[in-house]
Structure formats: structure tokens, C-alpha cells
Phi, psi and omega in degrees: 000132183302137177292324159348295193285318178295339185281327158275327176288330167296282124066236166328309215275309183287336180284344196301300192316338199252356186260161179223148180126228183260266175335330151226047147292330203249323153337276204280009167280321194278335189247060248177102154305307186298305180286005224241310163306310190293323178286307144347272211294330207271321151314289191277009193262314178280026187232325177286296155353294202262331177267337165298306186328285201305344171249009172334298190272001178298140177239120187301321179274048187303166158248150198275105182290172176211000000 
């Protein structure tokens, strides 16, 4: 890391600490790498999840008579 880029994430890391409440509950998830992923991989795992349920009946493939 560039001291620039630490200097913005120290930064972000004070504003986070000082906001308290609902906005910075979701504040400190978002400037977070780690929860900002885990929430990203955890979202898109239950949205692949609900769109496999909804193709259940689908046949991607028909079959072709001759």
C-alpha cells in the first residue's frame, strides 16, 4: 500500500468509528474490505440460490423429435 492509500483508509477508519447508529452500522461494513466482500459473496450466493429455485421447471434443452 501506497502511505497515501493508508492515509485514506486511516481516514475513512475515523469517520467510520465516529458515525454511530443505522448509517454507521452499514458505514462500517462498507469501508470494511473484508465485510464489504463477505456481504457481496454472501448476496450473490442467495440471489443464484432463488433464481436456481424459479428454473426448477425449466428445460433449458427440449428435445428435438425427427
Amino acid at each position: 500500500l501506497t502511505p497515501v492509500r493508508s492515509e485514506q483508509a486511516a481516514n475513512y477508519i475515523t469517520m467510520v468509528q465516529k458515525s454511530s447508529g443505522f448509517v454507521g452500522f452499514f458505514k462500517n461494513i462498507y469501508y470494511d474490505e473484508y465485510k464489504w466482500a463477505l456481504v457481496k459473496s454472501a448476496s450473490l450466493f442467495i440471489v443464484g440460490v432463488r433464481f436456481a429455485q424459479e428454473c426448477v421447471g425449466l428445460e433449458l434443452m427440449p428435445s428435438v423429435a425427427h
